[in-house]
FIBA-682812 format. One record per residue (C-alpha): residue in one letter; residue number from 0; x, y, z. Coordinates in pm, whole numbers, plus 32768, in hexadecimal, padded with zeros to 4 digits. Layout:
<atom "A", NUM, <X, Y, Z>>;
...
! end
This chain:
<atom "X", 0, <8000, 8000, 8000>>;
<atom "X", 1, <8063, 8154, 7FA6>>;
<atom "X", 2, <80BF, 8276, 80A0>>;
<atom "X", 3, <7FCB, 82AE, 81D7>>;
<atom "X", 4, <7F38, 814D, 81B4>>;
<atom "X", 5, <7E71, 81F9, 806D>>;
<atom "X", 6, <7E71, 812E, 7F1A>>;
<atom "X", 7, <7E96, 81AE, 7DDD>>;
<atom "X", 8, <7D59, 8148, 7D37>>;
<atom "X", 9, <7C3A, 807F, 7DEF>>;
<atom "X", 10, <7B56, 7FD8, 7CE0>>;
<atom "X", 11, <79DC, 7F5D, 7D36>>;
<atom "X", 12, <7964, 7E46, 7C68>>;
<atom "X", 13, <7A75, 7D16, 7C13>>;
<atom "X", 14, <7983, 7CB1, 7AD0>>;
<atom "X", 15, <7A2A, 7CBE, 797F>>;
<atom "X", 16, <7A62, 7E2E, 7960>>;
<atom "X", 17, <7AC6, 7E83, 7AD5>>;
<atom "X", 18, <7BB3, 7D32, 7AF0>>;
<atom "X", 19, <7C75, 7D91, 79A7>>;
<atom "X", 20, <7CB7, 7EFA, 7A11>>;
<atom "X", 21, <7D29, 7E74, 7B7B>>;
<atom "X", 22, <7E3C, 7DC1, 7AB3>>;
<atom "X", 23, <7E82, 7E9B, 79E7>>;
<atom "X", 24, <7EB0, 7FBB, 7AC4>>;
<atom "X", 25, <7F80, 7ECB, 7B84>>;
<atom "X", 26, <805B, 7E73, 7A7A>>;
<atom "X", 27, <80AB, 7FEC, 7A25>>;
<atom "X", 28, <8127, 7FFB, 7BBE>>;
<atom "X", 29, <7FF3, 8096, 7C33>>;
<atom "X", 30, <7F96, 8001, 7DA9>>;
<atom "X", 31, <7E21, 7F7B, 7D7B>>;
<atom "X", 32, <7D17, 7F11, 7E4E>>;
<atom "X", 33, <7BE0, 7E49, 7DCB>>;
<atom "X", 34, <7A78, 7E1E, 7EA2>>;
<atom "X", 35, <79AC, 7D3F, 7E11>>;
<atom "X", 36, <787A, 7C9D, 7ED2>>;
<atom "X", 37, <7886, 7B1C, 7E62>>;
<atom "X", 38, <79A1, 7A4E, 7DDD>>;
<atom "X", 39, <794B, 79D4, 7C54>>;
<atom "X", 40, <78C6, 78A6, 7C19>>;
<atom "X", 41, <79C2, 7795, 7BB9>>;
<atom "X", 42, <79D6, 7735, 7A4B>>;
<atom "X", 43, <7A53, 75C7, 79F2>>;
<atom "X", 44, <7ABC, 7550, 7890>>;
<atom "X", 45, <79C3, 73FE, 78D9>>;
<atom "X", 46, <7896, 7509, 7921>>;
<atom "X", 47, <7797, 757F, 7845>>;
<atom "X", 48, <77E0, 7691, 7777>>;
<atom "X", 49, <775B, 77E4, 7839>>;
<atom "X", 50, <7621, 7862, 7781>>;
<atom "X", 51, <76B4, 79C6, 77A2>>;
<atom "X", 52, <77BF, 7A0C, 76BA>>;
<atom "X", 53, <7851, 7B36, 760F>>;
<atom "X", 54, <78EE, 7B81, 74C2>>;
<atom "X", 55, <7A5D, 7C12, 7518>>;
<atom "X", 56, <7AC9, 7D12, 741A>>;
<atom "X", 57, <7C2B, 7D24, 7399>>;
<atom "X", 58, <7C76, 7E6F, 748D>>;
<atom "X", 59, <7BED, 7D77, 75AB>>;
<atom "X", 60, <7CEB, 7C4D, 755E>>;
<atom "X", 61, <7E06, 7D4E, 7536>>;
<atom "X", 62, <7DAB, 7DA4, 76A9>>;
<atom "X", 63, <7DA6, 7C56, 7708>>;
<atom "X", 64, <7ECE, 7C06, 769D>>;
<atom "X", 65, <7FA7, 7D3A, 771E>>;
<atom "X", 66, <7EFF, 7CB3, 7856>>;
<atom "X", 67, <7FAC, 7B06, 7830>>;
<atom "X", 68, <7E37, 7A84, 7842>>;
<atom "X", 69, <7DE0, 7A6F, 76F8>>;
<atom "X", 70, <7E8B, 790C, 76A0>>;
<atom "X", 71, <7DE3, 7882, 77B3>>;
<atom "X", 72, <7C99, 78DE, 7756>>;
<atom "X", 73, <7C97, 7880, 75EC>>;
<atom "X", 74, <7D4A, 7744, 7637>>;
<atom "X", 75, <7C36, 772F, 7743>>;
<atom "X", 76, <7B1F, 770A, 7672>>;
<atom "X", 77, <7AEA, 781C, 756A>>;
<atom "X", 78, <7A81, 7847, 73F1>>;
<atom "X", 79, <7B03, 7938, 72DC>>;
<atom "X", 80, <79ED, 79B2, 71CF>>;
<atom "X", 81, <7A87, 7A06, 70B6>>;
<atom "X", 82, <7935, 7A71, 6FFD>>;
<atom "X", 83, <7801, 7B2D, 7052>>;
<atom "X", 84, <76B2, 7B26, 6F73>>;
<atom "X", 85, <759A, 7C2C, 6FBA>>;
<atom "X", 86, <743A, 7C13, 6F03>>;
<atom "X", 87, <72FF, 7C7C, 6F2C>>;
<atom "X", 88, <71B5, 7B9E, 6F1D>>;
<atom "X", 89, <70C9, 7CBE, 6EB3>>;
<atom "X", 90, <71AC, 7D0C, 6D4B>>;
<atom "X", 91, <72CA, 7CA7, 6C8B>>;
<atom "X", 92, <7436, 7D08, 6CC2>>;
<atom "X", 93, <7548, 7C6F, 6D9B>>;
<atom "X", 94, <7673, 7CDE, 6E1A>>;
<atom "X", 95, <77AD, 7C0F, 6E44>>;
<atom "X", 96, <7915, 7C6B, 6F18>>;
<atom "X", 97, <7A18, 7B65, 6ECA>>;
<atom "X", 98, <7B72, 7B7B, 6FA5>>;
<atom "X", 99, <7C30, 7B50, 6E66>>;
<atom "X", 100, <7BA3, 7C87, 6DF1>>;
<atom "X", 101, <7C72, 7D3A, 6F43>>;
<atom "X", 102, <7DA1, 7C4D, 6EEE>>;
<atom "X", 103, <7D1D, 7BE3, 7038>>;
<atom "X", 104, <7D09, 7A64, 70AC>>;
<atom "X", 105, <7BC7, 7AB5, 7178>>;
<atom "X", 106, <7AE6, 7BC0, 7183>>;
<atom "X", 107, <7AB7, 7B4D, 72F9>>;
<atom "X", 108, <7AB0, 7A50, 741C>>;
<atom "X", 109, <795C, 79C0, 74BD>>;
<atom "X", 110, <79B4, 7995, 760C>>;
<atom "X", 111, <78DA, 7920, 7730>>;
<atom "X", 112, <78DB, 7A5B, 7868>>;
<atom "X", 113, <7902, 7940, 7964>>;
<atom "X", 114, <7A82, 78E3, 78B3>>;
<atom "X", 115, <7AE1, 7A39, 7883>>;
<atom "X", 116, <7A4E, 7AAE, 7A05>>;
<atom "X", 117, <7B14, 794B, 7A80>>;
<atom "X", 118, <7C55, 7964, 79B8>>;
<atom "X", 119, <7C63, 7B07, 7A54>>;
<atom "X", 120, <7C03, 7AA4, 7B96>>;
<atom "X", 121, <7D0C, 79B9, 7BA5>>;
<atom "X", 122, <7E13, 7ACB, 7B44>>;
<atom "X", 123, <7D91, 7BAB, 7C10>>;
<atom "X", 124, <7DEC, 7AC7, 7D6F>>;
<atom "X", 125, <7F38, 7A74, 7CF4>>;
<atom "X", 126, <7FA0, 7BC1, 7CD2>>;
<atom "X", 127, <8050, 7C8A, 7DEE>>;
<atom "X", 128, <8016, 7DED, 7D91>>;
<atom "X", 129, <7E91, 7DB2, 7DA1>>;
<atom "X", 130, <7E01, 7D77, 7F1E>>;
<atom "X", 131, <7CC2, 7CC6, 7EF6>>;
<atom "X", 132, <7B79, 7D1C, 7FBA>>;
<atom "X", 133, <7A53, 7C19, 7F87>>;
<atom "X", 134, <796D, 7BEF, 8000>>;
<atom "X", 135, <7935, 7D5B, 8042>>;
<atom "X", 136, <782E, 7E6F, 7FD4>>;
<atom "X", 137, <784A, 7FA1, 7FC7>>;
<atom "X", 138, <775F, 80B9, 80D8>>;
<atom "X", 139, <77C0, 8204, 80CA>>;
<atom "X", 140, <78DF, 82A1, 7FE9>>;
<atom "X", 141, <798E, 8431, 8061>>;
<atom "X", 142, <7A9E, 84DF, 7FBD>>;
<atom "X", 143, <7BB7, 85AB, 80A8>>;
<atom "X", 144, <7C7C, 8659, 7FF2>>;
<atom "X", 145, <7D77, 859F, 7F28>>;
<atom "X", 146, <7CD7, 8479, 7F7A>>;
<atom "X", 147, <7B71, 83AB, 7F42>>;
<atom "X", 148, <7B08, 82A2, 807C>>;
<atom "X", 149, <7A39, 81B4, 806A>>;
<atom "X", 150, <796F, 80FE, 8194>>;
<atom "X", 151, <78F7, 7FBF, 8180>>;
<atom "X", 152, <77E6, 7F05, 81FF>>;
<atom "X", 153, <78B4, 7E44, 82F5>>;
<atom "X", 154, <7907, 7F8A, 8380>>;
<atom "X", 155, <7A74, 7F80, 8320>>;
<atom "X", 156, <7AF9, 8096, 8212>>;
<atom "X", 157, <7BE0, 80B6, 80D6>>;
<atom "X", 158, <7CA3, 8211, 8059>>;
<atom "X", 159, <7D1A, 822C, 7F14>>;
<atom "X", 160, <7D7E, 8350, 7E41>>;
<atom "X", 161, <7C73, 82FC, 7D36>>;
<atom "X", 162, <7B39, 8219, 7D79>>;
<atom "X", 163, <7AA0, 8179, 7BE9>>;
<atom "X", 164, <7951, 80EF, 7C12>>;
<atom "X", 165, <793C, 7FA9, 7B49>>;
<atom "X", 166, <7854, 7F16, 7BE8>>;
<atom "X", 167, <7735, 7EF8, 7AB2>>;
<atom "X", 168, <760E, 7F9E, 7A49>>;
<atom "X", 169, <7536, 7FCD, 7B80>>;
<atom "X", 170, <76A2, 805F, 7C3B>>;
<atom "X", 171, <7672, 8088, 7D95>>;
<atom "X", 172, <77BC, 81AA, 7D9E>>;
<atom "X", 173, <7732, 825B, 7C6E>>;
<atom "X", 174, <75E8, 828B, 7D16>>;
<atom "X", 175, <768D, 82F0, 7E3B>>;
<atom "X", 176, <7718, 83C5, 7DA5>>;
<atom "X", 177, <75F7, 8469, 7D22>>;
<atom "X", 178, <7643, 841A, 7B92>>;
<atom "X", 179, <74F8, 842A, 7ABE>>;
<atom "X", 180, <74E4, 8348, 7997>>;
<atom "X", 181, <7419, 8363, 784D>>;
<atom "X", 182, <735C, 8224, 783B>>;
<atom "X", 183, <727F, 8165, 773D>>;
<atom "X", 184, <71EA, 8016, 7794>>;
<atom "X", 185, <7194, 7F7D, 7637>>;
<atom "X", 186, <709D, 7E91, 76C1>>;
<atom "X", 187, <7143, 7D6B, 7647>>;
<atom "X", 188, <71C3, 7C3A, 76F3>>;
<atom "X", 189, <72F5, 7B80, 7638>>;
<atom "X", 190, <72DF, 7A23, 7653>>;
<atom "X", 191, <7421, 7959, 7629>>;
<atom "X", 192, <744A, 77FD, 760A>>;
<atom "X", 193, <7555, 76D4, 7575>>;
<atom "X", 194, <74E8, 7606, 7429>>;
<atom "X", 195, <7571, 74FE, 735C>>;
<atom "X", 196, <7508, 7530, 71D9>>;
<atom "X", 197, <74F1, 7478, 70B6>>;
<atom "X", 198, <760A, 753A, 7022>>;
<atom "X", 199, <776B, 75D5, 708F>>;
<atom "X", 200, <7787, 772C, 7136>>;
<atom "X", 201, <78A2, 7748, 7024>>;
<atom "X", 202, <7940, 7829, 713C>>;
<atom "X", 203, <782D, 794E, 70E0>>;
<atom "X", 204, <7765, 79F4, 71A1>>;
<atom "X", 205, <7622, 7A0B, 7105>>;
<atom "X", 206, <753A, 7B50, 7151>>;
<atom "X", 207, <73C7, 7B7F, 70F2>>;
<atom "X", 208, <72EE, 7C95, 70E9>>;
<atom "X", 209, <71A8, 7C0A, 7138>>;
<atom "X", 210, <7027, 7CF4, 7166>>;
<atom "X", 211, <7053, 7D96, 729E>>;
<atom "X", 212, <717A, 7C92, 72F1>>;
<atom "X", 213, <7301, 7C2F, 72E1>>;
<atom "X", 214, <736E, 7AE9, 72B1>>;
<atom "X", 215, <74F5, 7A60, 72E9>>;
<atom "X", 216, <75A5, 7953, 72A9>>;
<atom "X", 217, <7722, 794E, 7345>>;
<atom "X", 218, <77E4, 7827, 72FF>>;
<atom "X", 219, <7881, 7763, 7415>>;
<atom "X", 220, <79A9, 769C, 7457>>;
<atom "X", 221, <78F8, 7558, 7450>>;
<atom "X", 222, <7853, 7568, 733D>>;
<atom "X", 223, <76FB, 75F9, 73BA>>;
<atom "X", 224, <7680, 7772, 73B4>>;
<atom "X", 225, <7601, 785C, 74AB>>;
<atom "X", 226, <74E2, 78FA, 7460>>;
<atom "X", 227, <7467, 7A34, 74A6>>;
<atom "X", 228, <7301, 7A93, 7466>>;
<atom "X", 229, <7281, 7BFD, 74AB>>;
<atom "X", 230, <7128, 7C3F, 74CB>>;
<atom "X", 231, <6FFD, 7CEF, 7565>>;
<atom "X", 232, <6FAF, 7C71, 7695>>;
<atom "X", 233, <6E7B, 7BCD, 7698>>;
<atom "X", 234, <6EEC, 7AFF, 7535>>;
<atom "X", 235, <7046, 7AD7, 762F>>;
<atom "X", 236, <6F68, 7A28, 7729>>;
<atom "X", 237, <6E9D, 794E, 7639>>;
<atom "X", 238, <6FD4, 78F4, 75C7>>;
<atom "X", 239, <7079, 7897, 76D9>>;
<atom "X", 240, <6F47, 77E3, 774C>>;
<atom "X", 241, <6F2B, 76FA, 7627>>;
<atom "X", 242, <6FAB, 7582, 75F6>>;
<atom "X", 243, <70F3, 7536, 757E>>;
<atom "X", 244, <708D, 7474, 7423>>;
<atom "X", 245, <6F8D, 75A7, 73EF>>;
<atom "X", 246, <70BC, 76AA, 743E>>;
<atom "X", 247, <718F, 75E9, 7353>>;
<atom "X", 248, <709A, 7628, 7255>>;
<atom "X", 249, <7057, 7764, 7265>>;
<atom "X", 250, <71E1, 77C6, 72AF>>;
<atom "X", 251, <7228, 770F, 7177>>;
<atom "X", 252, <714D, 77D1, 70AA>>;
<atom "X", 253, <717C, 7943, 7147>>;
<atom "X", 254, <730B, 78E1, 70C7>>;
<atom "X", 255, <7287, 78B3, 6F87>>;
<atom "X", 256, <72FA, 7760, 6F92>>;
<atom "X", 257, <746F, 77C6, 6F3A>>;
<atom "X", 258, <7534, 76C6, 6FFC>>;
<atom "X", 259, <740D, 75B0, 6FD7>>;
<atom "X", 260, <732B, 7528, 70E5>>;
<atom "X", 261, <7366, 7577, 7263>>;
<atom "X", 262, <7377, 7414, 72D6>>;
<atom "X", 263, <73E9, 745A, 744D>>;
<atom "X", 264, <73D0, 755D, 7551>>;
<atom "X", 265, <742D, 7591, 7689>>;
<atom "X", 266, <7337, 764B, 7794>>;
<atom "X", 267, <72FD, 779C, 775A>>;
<atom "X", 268, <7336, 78D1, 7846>>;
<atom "X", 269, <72A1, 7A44, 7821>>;
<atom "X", 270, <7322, 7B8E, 7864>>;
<atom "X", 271, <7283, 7CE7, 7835>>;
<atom "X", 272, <731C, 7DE6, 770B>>;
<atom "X", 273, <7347, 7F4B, 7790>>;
<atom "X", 274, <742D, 8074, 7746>>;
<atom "X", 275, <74E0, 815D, 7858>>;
<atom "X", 276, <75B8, 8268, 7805>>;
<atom "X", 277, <7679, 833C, 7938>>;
<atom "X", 278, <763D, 84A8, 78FD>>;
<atom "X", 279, <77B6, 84DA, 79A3>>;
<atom "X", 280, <78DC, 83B9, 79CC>>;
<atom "X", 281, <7999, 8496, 7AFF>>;
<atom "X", 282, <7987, 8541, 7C05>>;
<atom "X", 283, <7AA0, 8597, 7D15>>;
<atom "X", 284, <7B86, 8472, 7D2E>>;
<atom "X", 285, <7A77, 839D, 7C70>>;
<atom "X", 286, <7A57, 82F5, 7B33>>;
<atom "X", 287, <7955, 8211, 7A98>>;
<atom "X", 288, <79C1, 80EF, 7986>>;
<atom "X", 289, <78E7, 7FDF, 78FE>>;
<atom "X", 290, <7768, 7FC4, 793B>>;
<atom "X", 291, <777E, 8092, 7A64>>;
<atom "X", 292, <77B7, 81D3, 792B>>;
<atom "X", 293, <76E8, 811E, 7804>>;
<atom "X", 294, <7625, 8007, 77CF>>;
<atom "X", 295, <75DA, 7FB6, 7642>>;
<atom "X", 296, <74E1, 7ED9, 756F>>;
<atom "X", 297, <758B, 7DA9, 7556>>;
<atom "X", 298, <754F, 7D84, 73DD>>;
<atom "X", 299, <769A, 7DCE, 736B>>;
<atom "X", 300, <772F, 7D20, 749E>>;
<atom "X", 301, <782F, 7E53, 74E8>>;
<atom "X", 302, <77A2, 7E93, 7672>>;
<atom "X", 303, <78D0, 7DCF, 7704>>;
<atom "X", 304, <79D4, 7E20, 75E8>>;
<atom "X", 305, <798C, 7FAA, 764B>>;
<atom "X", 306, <79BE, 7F92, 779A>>;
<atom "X", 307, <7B0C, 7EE5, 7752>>;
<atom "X", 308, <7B63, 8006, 7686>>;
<atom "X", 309, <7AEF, 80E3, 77C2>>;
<atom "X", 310, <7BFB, 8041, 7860>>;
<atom "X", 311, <7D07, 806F, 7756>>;
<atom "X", 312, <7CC2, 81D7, 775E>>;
<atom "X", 313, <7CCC, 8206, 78C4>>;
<atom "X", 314, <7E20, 8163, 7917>>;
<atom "X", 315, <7E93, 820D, 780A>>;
<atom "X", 316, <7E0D, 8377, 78A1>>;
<atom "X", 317, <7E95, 8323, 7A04>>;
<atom "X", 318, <7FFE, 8290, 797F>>;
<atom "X", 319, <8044, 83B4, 78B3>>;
<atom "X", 320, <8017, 848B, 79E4>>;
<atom "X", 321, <80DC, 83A6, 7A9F>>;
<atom "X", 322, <81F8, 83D7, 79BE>>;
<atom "X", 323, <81BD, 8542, 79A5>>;
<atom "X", 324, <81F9, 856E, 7B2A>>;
<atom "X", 325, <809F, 8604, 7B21>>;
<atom "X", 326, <7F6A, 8577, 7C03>>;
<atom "X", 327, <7ED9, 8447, 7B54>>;
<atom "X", 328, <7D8C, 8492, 7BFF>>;
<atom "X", 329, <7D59, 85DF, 7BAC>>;
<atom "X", 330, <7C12, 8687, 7B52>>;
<atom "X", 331, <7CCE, 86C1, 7A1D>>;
<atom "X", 332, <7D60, 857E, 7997>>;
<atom "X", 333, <7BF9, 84F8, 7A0C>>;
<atom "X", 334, <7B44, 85D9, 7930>>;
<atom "X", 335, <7C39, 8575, 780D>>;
<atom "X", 336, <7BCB, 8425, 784E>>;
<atom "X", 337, <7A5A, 845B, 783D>>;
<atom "X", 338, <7A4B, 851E, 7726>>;
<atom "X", 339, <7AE0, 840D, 7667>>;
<atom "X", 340, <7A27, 8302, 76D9>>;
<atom "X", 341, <7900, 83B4, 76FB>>;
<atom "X", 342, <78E8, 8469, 75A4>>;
<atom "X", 343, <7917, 82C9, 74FA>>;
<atom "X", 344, <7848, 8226, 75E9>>;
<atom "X", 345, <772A, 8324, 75C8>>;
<atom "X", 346, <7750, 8317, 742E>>;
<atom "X", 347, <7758, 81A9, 745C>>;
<atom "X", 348, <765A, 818E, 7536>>;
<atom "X", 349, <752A, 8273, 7459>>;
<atom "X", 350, <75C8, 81C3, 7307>>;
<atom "X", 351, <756F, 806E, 73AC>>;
<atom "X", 352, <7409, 811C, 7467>>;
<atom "X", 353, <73D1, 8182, 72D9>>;
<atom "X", 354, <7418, 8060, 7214>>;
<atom "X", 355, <7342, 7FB6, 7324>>;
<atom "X", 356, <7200, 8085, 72AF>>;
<atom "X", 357, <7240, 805D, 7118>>;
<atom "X", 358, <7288, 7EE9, 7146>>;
<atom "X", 359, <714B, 7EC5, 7239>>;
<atom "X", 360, <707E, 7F6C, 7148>>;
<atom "X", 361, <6F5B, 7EA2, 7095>>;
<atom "X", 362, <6F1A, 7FD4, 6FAD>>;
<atom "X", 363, <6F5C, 7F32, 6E4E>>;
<atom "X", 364, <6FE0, 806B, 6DA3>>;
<atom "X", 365, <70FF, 8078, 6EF5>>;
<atom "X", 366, <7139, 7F05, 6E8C>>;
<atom "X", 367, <7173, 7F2E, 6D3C>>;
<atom "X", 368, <7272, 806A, 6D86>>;
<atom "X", 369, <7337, 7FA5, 6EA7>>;
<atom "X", 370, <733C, 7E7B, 6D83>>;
<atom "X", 371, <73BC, 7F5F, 6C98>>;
<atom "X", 372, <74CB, 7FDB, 6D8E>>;
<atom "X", 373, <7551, 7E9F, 6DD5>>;
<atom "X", 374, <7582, 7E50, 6C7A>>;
<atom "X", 375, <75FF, 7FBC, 6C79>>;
<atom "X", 376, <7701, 7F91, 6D5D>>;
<atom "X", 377, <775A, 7E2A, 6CE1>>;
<atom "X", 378, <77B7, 7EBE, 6B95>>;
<atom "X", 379, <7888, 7FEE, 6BEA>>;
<atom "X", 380, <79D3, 7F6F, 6C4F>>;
<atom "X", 381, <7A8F, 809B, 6D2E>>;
<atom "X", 382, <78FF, 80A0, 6DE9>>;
<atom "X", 383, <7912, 7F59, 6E23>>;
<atom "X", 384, <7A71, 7F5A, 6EA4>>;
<atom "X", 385, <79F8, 8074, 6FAA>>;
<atom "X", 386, <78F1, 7FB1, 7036>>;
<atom "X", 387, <79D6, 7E7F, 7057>>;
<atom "X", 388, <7B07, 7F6A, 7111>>;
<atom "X", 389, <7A16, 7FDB, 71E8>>;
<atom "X", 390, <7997, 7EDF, 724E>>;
<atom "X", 391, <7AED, 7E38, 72A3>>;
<atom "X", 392, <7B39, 7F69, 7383>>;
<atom "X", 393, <7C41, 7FB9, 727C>>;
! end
């Protein structure tokens, strides 16, 4: 611990986002603390596959491996996609991204949250620079001066310098801290599931615009795909309430029968499809990274691979001011931070809120314009090549 018994940085939330900027914070000789409430649950090779997974951008495997966990995780258990295929069921056009195209040997990893939250958490106790509290929440947060404490509910305390909430989208801290967010709930439920199909993934993940609906396919490392279907809630519910030989059916035809029959599934889960967006990412000795500063549609899959880049940009701010013998928690290298995290993150955020409504429309002359623009953008080469960088976090 730094001078006075007062860290450097005190992070709340050891998920994804929070774990990987504990390490690497560490790794750039910052002294760390992490609170997180509960341990993660174990992941196994011999387990089932975790129905939550996420689609890690190039920028998010660059992290991971600056950080010496990212051959663990793909030799864990992890699958490249090397193509992507978006159509729409109300009118002709398709767009395709091949990896070839980037002179890329993936466009991306599917990766199940449990392996990536194991493989960090496992980092995270073996290293030295990072003192570990959990379980532990967080009560009541004050700032004093040149420093931020933090009392939890145990009654003991922890100082640091700078305090980043990363502890999700319904943060305690940033509602302690009295941040407003912008929120949209879009009604919709996305149900997610495992399948087995007639046909190969052919390491593509397939995307459909379906009326008032989004439907995924996101190939996995044994051979099956995780599905994501977004929809309004009470179709969610019927869905989620129906047989598995009458799901099949109906799953097999809202793909449009592209990789064959479903022919297996796995029991489905159900979560709710909302979108938060902090109105400010600091305040005095305070940052906010991850869900806890934006939570996105899920239908391009870039919610975790944004946060990641919340936390490239961040170490990045508070290094530079290390080196520059200046004070890495200063309201000005904070504000440097947010506004460039906040000004992607927001245009991310309303581009995803956006294609959410044209996509979602059942209007048929919207359909036939979205069809058009995928064929659009399909055709035009340096367009194309945009949407693919971007995507990649490149």
């Amino acid at each position: 611990m730094s001078r006075r018994g007062i860290h450097d940085v005190a992070i709340v939330g050891a998920g994804m986002v929070g774990a990987a900027l504990a390490l690497a914070l560490a790794r750039a000789g910052f002294d760390v603390a992490m609170i997180e409430s509960r341990a993660p649950a174990p992941w196994r090779s011999e387990g089932e596959v975790d129905l939550r997974v996420v689609a890690l951008a190039a920028s998010s495997i660059a992290l991971f491996e600056r950080l010496d966990v990212w051959k663990t995780i793909r030799a864990a258990r992890a699958c490249a996609y090397r193509h992507m295929r978006v159509w729409d069921a109300l009118a002709p056009g398709e767009l395709h991204f091949d990896a070839a195209d980037e002179g890329a040997a993936a466009l991306g990893y599917i990766v199940e949250n449990r392996l990536i939250q194991h493989v960090l958490w496992q980092a995270l106790q073996n290293d030295a620079r990072i003192a570990l509290h959990c379980p532990a929440k967080v009560a009541a947060t004050e700032v004093d001066g040149e420093r931020r404490t933090l009392q939890l509910a145990d009654g003991s305390r922890v100082a640091a310098r700078l305090i980043v909430a990363a502890d999700g989208g319904d943060s305690v801290l940033r509602a302690l801290l009295g941040i407003a967010t912008h929120d949209r709930d879009y009604a919709q439920r996305a149900i997610v599931a495992h399948v087995t199909t007639e046909r190969a993934h052919e390491d593509t993940a397939w995307q459909r615009f379906l009326p008032g609906a989004t439907l995924a396919f996101l190939p996995l490392a044994d051979g099956r795909s995780s599905i994501v279907w977004s929809a309004p809630n009470a179709e969610a519910e019927r869905l989620a309430a129906l047989d598995d030989a009458v799901f099949r059916d109906e799953l097999s035809a809202a793909a449009d029968f592209r990789l064959g029959r479903i022919v297996a599934t796995t029991p489905r889960a159900a979560f709710p499809l909302r979108m938060k967006l902090a109105e400010r990412y600091v305040a005095p000795r305070f940052a906010l990274i991850g869900d806890a500063a934006h939570v996105v549609h899920p239908l391009a899959g870039q919610g975790v691979n944004l946060g990641l880049r919340d936390v490239d940009e961040l170490c990045a701010a508070l290094s530079a001011a290390c080196d520059a013998k200046r004070d890495f928690a200063s309201a000005a290298v904070l504000r440097r931070y947010e506004r460039r995290r906040r000004s992607e993150n927001a245009i991310a955020t309303h581009s995803f809120d956006a294609i959410q409504r044209v996509f979602g429309s059942v209007v048929i002359p919207v359909a036939a314009m979205r069809g058009a623009g995928l064929s659009l953008v399909d055709r035009i080469g340096p367009l194309k090549r945009m949407f693919a960088r971007h995507a990649a976090g490149r």
